[in-house]
SEROKE-282502 format. One record per residue (C-alpha): residue number from 1; x, y, z negated. Coordinates in Angstrom, 2 decimals, padded with zeros to 5 digits. Example, Ala and Ser with C-alpha at 12.3 -4.5 7.8 and 13.67 -1.06 7.14 Angstrom:
<node seq="1" u="012.30" v="-004.50" w="-007.80"/>
<node seq="2" u="013.67" v="-001.06" w="-007.14"/>
end
This chain:
<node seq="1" u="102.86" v="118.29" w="-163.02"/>
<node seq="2" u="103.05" v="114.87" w="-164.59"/>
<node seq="3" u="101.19" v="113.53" w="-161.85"/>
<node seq="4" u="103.31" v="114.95" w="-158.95"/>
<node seq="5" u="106.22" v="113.22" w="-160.64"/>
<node seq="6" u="105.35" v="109.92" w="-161.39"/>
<node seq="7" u="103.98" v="110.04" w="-157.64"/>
<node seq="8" u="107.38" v="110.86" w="-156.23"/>
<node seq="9" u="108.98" v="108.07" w="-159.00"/>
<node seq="10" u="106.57" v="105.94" w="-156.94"/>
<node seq="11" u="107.58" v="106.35" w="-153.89"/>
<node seq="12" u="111.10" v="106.25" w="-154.69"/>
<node seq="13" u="110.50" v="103.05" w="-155.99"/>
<node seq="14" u="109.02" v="102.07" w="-152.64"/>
<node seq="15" u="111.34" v="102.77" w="-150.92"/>
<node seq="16" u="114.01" v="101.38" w="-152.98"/>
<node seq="17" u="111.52" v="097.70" w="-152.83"/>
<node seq="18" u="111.59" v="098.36" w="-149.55"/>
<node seq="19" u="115.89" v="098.62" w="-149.05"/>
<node seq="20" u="116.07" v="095.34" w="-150.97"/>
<node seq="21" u="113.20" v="093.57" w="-148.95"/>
<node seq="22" u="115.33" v="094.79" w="-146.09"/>
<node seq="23" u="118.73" v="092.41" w="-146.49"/>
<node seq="24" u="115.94" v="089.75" w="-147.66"/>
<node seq="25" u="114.69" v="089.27" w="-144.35"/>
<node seq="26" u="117.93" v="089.67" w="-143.10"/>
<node seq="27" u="119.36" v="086.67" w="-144.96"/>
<node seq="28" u="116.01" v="084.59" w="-143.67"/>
<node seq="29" u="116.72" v="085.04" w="-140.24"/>
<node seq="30" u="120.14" v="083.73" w="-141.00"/>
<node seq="31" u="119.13" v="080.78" w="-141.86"/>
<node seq="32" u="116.97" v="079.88" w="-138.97"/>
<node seq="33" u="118.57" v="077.80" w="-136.60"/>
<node seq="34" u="120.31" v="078.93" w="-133.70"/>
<node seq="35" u="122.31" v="077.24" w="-130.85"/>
<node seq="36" u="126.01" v="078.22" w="-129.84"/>
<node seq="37" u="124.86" v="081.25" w="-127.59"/>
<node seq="38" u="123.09" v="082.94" w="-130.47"/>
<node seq="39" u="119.85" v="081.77" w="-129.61"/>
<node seq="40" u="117.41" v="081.19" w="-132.43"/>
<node seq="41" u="114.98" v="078.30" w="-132.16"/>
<node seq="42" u="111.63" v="079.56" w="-132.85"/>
<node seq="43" u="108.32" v="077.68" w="-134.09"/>
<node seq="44" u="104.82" v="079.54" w="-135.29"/>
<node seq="45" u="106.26" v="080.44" w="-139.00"/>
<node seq="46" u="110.05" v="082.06" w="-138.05"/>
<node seq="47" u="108.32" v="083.64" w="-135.17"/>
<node seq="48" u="106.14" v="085.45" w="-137.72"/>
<node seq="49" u="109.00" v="086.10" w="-139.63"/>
<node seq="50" u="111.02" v="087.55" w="-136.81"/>
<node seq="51" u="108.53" v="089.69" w="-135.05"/>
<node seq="52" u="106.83" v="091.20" w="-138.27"/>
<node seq="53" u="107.24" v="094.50" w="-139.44"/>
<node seq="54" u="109.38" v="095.99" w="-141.28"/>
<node seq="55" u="112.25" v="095.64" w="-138.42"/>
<node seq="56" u="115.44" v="097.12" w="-138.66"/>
<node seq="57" u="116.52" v="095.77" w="-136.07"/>
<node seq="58" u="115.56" v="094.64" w="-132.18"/>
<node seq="59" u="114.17" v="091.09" w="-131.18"/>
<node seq="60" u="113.56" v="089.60" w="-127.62"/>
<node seq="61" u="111.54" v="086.06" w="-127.14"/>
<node seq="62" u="110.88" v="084.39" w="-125.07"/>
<node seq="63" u="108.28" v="081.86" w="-124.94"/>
<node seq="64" u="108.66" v="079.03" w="-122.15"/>
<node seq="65" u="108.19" v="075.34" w="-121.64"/>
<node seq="66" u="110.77" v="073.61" w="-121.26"/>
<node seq="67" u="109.49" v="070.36" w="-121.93"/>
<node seq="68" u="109.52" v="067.66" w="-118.69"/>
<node seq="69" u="105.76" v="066.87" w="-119.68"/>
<node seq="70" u="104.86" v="070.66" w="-118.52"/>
<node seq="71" u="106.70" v="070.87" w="-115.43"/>
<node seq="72" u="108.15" v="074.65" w="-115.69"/>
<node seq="73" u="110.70" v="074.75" w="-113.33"/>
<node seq="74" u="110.82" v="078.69" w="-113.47"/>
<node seq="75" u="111.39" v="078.03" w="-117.27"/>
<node seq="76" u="114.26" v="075.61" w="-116.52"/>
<node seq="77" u="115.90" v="078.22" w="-114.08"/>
<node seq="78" u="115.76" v="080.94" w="-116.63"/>
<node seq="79" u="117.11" v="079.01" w="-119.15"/>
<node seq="80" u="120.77" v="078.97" w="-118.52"/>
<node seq="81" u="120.87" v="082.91" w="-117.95"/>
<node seq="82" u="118.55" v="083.76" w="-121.26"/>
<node seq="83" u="121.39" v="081.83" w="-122.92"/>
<node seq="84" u="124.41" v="083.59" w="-120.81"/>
<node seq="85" u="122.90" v="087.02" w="-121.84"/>
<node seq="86" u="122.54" v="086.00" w="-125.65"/>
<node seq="87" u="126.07" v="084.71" w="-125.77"/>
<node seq="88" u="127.52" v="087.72" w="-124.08"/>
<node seq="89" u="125.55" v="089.94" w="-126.65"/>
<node seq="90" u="127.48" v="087.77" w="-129.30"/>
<node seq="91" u="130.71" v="089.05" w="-128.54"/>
<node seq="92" u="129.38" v="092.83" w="-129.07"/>
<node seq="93" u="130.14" v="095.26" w="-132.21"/>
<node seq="94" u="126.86" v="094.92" w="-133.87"/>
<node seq="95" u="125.10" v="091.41" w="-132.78"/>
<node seq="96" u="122.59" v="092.01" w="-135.80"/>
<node seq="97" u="121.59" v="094.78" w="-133.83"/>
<node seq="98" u="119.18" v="092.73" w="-131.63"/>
<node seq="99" u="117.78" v="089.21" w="-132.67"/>
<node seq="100" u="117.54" v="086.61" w="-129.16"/>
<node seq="101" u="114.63" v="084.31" w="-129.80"/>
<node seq="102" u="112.78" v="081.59" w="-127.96"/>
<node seq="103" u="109.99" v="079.79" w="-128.75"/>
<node seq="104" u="108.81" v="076.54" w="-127.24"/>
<node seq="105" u="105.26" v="075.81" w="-126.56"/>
<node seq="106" u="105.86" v="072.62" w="-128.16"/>
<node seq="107" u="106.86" v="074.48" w="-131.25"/>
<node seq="108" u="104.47" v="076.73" w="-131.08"/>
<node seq="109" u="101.33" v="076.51" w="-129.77"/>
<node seq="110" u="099.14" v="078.47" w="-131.67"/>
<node seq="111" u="101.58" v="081.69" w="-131.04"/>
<node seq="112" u="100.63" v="080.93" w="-127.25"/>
<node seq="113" u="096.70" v="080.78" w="-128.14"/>
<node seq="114" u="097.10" v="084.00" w="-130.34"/>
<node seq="115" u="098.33" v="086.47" w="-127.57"/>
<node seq="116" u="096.35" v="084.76" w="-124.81"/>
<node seq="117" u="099.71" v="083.27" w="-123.09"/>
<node seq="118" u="099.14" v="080.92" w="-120.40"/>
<node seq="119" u="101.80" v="081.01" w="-117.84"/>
<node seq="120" u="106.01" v="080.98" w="-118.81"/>
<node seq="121" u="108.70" v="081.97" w="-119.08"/>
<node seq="122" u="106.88" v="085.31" w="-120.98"/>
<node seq="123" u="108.98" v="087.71" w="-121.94"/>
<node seq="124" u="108.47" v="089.95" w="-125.78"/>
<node seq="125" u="110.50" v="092.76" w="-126.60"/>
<node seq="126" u="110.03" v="093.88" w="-130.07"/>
<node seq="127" u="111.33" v="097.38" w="-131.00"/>
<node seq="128" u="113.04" v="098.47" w="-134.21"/>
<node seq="129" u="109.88" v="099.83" w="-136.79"/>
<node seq="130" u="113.17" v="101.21" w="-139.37"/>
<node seq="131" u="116.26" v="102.52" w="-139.38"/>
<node seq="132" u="117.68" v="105.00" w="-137.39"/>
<node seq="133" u="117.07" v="103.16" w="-133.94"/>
<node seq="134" u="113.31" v="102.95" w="-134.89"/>
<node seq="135" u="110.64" v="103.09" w="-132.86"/>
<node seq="136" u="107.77" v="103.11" w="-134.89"/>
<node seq="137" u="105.18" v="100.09" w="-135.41"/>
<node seq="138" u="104.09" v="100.21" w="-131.45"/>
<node seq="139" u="104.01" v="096.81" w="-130.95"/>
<node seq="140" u="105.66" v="094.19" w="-128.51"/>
<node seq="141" u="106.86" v="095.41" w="-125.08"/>
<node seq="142" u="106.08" v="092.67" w="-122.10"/>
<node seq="143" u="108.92" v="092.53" w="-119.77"/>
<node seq="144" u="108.04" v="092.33" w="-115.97"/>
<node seq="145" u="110.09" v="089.86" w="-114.52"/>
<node seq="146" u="111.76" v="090.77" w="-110.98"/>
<node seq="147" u="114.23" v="087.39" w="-110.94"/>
<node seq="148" u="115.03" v="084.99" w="-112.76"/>
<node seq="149" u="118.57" v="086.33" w="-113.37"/>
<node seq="150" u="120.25" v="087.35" w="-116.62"/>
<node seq="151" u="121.36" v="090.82" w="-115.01"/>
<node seq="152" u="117.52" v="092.42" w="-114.25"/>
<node seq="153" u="116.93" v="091.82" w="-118.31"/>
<node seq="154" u="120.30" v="092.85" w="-119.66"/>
<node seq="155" u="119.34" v="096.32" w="-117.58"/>
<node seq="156" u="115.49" v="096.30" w="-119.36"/>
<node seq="157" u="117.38" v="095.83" w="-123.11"/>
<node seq="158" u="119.73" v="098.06" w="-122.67"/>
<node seq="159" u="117.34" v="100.61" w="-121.51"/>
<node seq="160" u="115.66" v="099.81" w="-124.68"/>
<node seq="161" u="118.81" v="100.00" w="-127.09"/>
<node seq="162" u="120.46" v="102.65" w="-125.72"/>
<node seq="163" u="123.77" v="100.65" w="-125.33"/>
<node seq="164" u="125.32" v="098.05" w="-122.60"/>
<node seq="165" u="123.84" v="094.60" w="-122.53"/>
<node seq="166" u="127.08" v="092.45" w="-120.63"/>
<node seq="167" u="126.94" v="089.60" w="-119.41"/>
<node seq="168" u="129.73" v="087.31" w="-119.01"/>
<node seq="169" u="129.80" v="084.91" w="-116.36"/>
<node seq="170" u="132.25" v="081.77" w="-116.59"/>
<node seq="171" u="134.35" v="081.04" w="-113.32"/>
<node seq="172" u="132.95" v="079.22" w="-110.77"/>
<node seq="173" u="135.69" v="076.62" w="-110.15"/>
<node seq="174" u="133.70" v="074.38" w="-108.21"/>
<node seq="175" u="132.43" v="076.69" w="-105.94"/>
<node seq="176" u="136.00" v="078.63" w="-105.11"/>
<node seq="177" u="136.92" v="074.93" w="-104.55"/>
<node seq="178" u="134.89" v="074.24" w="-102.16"/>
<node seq="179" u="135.17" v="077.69" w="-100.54"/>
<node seq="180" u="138.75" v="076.46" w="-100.55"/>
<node seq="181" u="138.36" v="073.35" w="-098.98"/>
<node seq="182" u="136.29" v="074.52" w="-096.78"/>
<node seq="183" u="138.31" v="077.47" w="-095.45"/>
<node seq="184" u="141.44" v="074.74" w="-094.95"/>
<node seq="185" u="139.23" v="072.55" w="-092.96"/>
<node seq="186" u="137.99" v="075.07" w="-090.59"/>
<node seq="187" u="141.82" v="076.15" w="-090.38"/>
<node seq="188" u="143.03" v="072.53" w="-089.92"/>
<node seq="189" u="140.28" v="072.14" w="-087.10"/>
<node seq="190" u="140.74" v="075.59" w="-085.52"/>
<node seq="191" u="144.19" v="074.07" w="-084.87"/>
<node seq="192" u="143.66" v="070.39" w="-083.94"/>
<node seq="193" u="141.17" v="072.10" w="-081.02"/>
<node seq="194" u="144.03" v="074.93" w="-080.37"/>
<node seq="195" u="146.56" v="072.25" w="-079.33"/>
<node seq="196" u="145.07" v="069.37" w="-078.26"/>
<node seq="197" u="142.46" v="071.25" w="-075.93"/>
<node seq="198" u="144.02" v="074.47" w="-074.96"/>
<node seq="199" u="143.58" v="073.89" w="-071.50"/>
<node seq="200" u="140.20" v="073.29" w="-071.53"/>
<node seq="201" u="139.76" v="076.51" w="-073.90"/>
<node seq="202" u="141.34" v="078.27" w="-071.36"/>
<node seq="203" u="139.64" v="077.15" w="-068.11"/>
<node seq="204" u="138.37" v="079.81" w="-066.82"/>
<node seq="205" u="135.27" v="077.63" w="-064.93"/>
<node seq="206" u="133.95" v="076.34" w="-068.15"/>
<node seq="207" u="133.96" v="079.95" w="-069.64"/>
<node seq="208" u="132.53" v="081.62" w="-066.34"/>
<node seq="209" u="129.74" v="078.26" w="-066.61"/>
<node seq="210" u="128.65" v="079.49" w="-070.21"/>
<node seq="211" u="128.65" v="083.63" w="-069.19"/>
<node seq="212" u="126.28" v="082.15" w="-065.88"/>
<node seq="213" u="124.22" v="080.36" w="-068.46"/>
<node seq="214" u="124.17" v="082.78" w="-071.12"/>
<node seq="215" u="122.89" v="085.75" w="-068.71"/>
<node seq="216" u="120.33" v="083.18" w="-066.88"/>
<node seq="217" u="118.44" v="082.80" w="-070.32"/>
<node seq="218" u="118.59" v="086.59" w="-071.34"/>
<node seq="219" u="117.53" v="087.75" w="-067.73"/>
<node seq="220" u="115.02" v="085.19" w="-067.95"/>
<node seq="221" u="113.26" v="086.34" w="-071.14"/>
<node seq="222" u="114.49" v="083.45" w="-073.71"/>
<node seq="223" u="115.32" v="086.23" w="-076.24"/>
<node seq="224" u="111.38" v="087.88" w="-075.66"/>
<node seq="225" u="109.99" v="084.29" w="-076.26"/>
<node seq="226" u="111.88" v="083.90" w="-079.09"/>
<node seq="227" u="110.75" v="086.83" w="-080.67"/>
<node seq="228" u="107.01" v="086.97" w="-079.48"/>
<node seq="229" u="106.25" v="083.17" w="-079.29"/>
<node seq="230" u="103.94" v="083.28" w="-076.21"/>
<node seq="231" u="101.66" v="080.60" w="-075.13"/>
<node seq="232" u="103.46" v="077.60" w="-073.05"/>
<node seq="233" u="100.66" v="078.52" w="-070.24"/>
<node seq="234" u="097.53" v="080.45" w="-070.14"/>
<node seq="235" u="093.87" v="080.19" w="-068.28"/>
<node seq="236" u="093.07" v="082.63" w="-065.82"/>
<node seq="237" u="089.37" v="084.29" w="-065.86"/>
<node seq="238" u="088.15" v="080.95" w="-063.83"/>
<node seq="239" u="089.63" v="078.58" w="-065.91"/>
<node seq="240" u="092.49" v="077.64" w="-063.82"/>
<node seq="241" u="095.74" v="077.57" w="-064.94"/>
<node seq="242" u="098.89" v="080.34" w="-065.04"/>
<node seq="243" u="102.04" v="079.90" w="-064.45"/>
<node seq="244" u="102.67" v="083.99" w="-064.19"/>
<node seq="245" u="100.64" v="086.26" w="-066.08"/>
<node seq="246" u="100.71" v="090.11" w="-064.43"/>
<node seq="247" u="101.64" v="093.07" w="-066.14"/>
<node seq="248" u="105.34" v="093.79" w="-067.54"/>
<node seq="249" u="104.35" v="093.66" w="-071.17"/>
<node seq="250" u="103.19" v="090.50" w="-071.02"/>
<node seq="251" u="105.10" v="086.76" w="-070.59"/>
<node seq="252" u="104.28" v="083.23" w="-071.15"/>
<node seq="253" u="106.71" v="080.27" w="-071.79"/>
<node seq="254" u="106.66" v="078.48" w="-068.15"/>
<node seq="255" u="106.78" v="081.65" w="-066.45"/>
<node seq="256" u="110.33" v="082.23" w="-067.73"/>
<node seq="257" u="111.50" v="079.14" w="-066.80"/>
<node seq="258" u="110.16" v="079.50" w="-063.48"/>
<node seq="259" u="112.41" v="082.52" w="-063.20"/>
<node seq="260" u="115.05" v="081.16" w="-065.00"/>
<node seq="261" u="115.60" v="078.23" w="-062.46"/>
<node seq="262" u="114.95" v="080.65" w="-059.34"/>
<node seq="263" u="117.62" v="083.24" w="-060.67"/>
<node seq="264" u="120.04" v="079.88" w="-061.10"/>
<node seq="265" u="119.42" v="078.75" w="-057.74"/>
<node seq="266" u="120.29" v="082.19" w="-055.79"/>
<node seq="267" u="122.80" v="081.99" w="-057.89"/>
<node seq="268" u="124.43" v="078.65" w="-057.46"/>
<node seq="269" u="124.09" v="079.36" w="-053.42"/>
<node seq="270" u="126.02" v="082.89" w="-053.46"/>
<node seq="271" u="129.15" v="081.52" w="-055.68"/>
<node seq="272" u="128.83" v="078.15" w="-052.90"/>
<node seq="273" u="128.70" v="080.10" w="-050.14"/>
<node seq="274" u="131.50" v="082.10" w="-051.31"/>
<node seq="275" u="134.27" v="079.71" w="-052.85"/>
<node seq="276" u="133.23" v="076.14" w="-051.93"/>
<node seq="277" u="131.87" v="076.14" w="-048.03"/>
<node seq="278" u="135.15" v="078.50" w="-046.64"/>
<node seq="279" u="137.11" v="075.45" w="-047.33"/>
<node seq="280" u="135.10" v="072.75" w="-045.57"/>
<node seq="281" u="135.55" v="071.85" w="-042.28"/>
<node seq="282" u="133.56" v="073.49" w="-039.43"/>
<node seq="283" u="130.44" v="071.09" w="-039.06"/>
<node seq="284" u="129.98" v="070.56" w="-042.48"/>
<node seq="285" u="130.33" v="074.48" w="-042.96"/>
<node seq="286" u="127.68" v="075.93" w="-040.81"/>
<node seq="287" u="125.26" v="073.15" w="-042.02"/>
<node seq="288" u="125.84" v="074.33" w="-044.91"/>
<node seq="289" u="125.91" v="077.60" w="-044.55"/>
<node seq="290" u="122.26" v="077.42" w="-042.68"/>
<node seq="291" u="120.72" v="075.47" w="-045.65"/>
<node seq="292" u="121.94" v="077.30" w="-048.46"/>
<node seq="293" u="121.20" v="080.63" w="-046.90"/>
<node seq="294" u="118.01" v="079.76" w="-046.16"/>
<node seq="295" u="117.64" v="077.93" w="-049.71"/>
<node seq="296" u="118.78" v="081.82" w="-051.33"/>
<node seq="297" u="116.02" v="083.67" w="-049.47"/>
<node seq="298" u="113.39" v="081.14" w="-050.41"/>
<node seq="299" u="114.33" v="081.71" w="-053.88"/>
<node seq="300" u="114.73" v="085.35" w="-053.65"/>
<node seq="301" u="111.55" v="085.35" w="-052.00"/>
<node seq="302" u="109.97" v="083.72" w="-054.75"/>
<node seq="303" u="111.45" v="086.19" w="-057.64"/>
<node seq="304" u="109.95" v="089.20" w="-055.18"/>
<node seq="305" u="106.82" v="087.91" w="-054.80"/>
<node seq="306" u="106.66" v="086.92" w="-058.80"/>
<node seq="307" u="107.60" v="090.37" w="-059.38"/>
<node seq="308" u="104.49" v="091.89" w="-057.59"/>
<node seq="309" u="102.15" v="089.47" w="-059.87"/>
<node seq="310" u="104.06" v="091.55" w="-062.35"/>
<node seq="311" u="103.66" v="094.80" w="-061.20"/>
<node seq="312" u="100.56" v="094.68" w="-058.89"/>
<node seq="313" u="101.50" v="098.13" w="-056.86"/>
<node seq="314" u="105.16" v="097.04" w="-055.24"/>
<node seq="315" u="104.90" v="097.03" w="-051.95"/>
<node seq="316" u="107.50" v="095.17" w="-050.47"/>
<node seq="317" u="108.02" v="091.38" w="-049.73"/>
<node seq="318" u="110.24" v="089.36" w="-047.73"/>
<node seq="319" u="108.81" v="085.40" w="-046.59"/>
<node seq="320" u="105.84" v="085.43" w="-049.52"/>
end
């Protein structure tokens, strides 16, 4: 009987050791220094102290190199938004609640050679071990990075804690600025064209000149080039050179241009033939209405007989 009692006085006493070794600790990590966002600067000793067990509380560190001599520039990036999320968690409740660390290789070199760390920024979430948010003594959790943005780890810790993470972004003045500035230029030019070339915005020649070479290209194949990147030319099975490859799945870079400049010169004959030669005189006119017609069934010619290179079983031709 005696013994069951002074075993329970024992643990009591524990336990009360263990509530005064509790705002101890507490009052330690006080003292360790910390930047304006909350961010306490680590070395091998307050690391210790912060990570060790008991915890009644949460910890996150991260370990990077931010020195120039190491050339981290995925360290450097991180930076500014480690710092963003640990001010933001300032302005919380119950900051005490989690404990933002980071640790500098410079600092701390033998943490890095202790848990095998070789590459940074390396993220360590430490769990509460006490308390009623505890965890029990399971050691740190690594946290996987997906970006180097504040708002993928603010999601992981408050996952972790059970309670919103925020982040607080300042304005972007600059950048509205020059959204600004930009959208007034654009405006101020939009105009300056408007009225000093309206007329040529609204000639109806120059627009009907970029339709004509708009659906030239697309007819043409430009877009199928662009998005297949064909050979310029090809060899044939002799060694000779192709300008048209057959089959209709198939299309190299010179054969398109080929067709491009035969589409644009049956093309350029029908809208001749049509609005320019009615209003020359007569000589002129039927010389010119022999040539070009003649020059628009060449041409033609040439896109039929192209066409059965392409599909080997038309049957029809007309001078080729």
């Amino acid at each position: 009987m005696k013994k069951g009692t002074a075993l329970t006085l024992l643990i009591c006493l524990c336990a009360l050791l263990g509530c005064f070794a509790n705002p101890e600790k507490l009052s330690q990590l006080e003292s360790l220094p910390a930047n304006s966002n909350g961010v306490i600067q680590l070395n091998g000793a307050s690391f210790e102290l912060l990570t060790s067990a008991p915890r009644d509380y949460a910890a996150v560190v991260v370990l990077t190199a931010l020195g120039p001599e190491f050339g981290c520039a995925a360290c450097g990036h991180f930076d500014p938004n480690y710092q963003l999320l640990s001010k933001g968690w300032l302005s919380t409740k119950n900051p005490e609640q989690l404990y933002f660390g980071q640790l500098d290789v410079a600092l701390g070199r033998e943490v890095f050679l202790k848990l095998g760390i070789n590459s940074a920024p390396y993220i360590l979430y430490y769990p509460p071990t006490d308390g009623p948010h505890a965890k029990g003594d399971q050691g740190p959790i690594v946290y996987s990075f997906r970006s180097f943005q504040a708002e993928p780890l603010a999601d992981f810790l408050s996952q972790q804690l059970g309670i919103e993470v925020p982040i607080y972004r300042p304005v972007d003045w600059y950048g509205h600025g020059l959204k600004l500035l930009a959208t007034v230029a654009v405006i101020l030019f939009a105009y300056f064209v408007i009225t000093r070339f309206r007329l040529i915005l609204a000639s109806n020649g120059i627009w009907a000149s970029i339709s004509l070479v708009i659906i030239l290209m697309m007819t043409s194949g430009h877009m199928w080039n662009q998005i297949r990147g064909p050979p310029y030319v090809v060899q044939g099975p002799k060694g000779e050179t192709q300008y048209v490859v057959p089959g209709q799945m198939q299309q190299i870079g010179i054969e398109s241009q080929i067709i491009t400049v035969l589409y644009a010169v049956c093309t350029v004959s029908i809208l001749l033939l049509t609005l320019h030669i009615p209003k020359m005189s007569e000589l002129k006119q039927r010389l010119s209405v022999i040539f070009f017609i003649a020059l628009l069934l060449l041409s033609f010619s040439a896109v039929i007989y192209m066409f059965r290179i392409k599909s080997g079983g038309y049957p029809f031709r007309l001078i080729f």
